[in-house]
Phi, psi and omega in degrees: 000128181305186181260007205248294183307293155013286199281334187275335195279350176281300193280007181277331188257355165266344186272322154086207197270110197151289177296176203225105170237169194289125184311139171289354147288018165286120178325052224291325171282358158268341157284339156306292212285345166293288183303324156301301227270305183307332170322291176319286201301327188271349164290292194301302171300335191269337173280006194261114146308171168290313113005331156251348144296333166261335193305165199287191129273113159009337198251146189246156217058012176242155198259140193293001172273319202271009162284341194279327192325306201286318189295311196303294193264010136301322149346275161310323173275351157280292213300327155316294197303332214264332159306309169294293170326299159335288178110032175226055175333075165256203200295090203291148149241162159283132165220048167223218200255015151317310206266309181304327151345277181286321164325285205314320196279345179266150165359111191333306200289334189259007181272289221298309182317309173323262209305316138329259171344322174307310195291287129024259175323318177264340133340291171306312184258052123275276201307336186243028154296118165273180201322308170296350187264350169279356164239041162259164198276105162256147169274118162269185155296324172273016174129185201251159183177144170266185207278352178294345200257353203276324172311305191291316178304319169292320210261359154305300156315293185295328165277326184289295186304316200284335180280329198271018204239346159067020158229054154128337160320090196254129193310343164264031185260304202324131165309149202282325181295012189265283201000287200307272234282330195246354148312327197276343182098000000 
């Protein structure tokens, strides 16, 4: 047993009867190394002034506000998607680059708020796929994928936005199954 089975089989017996966790074919180290990079990326942004959210980014012409931006709603746009696939359909936003547009100009407190609610949302519906809805087929903007493929693709974003946002993001933070693709630039 990994130390990751380990660590889900503790909180599963201190959380007890009741509580909801991600079907067990769920891709658990890339939904690990996902939920670490938002951790990361959400330390490295809560750590920003507002006078440092504009300043640039590692990306070029975008600005660090509009890297958390991009992260938040891709977020939202798997989690949407993955709804739709599903059939368990709620309530739609714009994610594409209208919304990113505006996302980057609001208010500091309502980007970290984006973001977070993004993660926050797409967490729940990762946790709540079953064995079988983790190999159905979703449509993204960046292409058709299933949905098992989606925690590492996100979790890419989120580490690739925390190096790329230049304030404190370090290439020896990275899950090492990160490292090769997003070291290298």
């Amino acid at each position: 047993m990994s130390s990751l089975d380990e660590a889900r089989a503790e909180l599963r017996a201190r959380q007890g009867a009741g509580a909801r966790y991600d079907a067990e074919t769920a891709p658990a180290e890339a939904l690990d190394m996902a939920r670490r990079g938002t951790a990361y990326l959400a330390r490295i942004v809560n750590g920003l002034d507002e006078a440092a959210l504009w300043t640039v980014s590692a990306r070029e012409g975008w600005t660090r506000r509009r890297v958390i931006a991009a992260a938040a709603l891709e977020a939202r746009e798997i989690a949407q998607a993955l709804e739709d696939a599903t059939g368990k359909q709620g309530d739609r936003a714009e994610t594409g680059t209208a919304a990113l547009d505006l996302a980057e100009t609001l208010p500091s407190r309502a980007l970290r708020h984006l973001a977070a609610h993004a993660e926050v949302h797409l967490n729940v519906v990762w946790r709540d796929l079953t064995d079988a809805e983790w190999d159905t087929e979703v449509n993204l903007s960046c292409g058709r994928m299933p949905a098992r493929d989606m925690p590492r693709l996100h979790a890419e974003t989120l580490w690739r936005a925390a190096l790329d946002l230049r304030a404190g993001g370090r290439t020896r933070d990275l899950p090492a199954a990160l490292k090769e693709n997003l070291a290298s630039g």
